[in-house]
C-alpha positions, 0 to 999 in steps of 0.5 A: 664834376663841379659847375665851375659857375661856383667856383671861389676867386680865392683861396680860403684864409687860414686860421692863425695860430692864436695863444690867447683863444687857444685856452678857451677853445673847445677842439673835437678830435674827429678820428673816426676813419670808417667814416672820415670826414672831408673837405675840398680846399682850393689851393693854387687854382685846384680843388684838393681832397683834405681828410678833417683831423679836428674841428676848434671852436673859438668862443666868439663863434667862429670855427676852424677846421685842421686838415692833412693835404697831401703835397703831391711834389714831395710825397708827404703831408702837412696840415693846416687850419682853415676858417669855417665857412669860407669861399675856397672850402667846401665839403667833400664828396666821400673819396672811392678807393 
């Protein structure tokens, strides 16, 4: 699967909800689910598939992408945002139904 010589020490930051950016900043809604982007989170020691629902761009130059993480103990979802780039991110390989 994935060479575990590359794998983070941590879990990736979130990226905090921010009133004050959130006026200026550009979000780009990435609804396309023919061909849906994706990234692999890590979150408490596993890599997780997270279909990107929205890209922000933040006037200093950072970026942020929303995910949807499905909770596997409860059944449902929650989103989350996360900076770009970070060691407990990465871009996923396309997921085969």
């Amino acid at each position: 699967m994935f060479d575990s010589s590359t794998r983070p020490r941590s879990e990736p930051e979130q990226a905090p909800p921010l009133p004050c950016r959130a006026r200026a900043t550009t979000h780009h809604a990435l609804l396309d689910y023919a061909d849906r982007q994706a990234l692999e989170v890590l979150i408490d020691g596993r890599w997780r598939y997270c279909p990107v629902g929205a890209r922000a761009d933040y006037p200093d130059g950072k970026i942020a992408y929303h995910v949807t993480i499905r909770t596997p103990r409860t059944g449902g979802s929650t989103h989350r945002a996360y900076w770009w780039p970070e060691d407990g991110l990465r871009a996923a390989r396309r997921q085969v139904r």
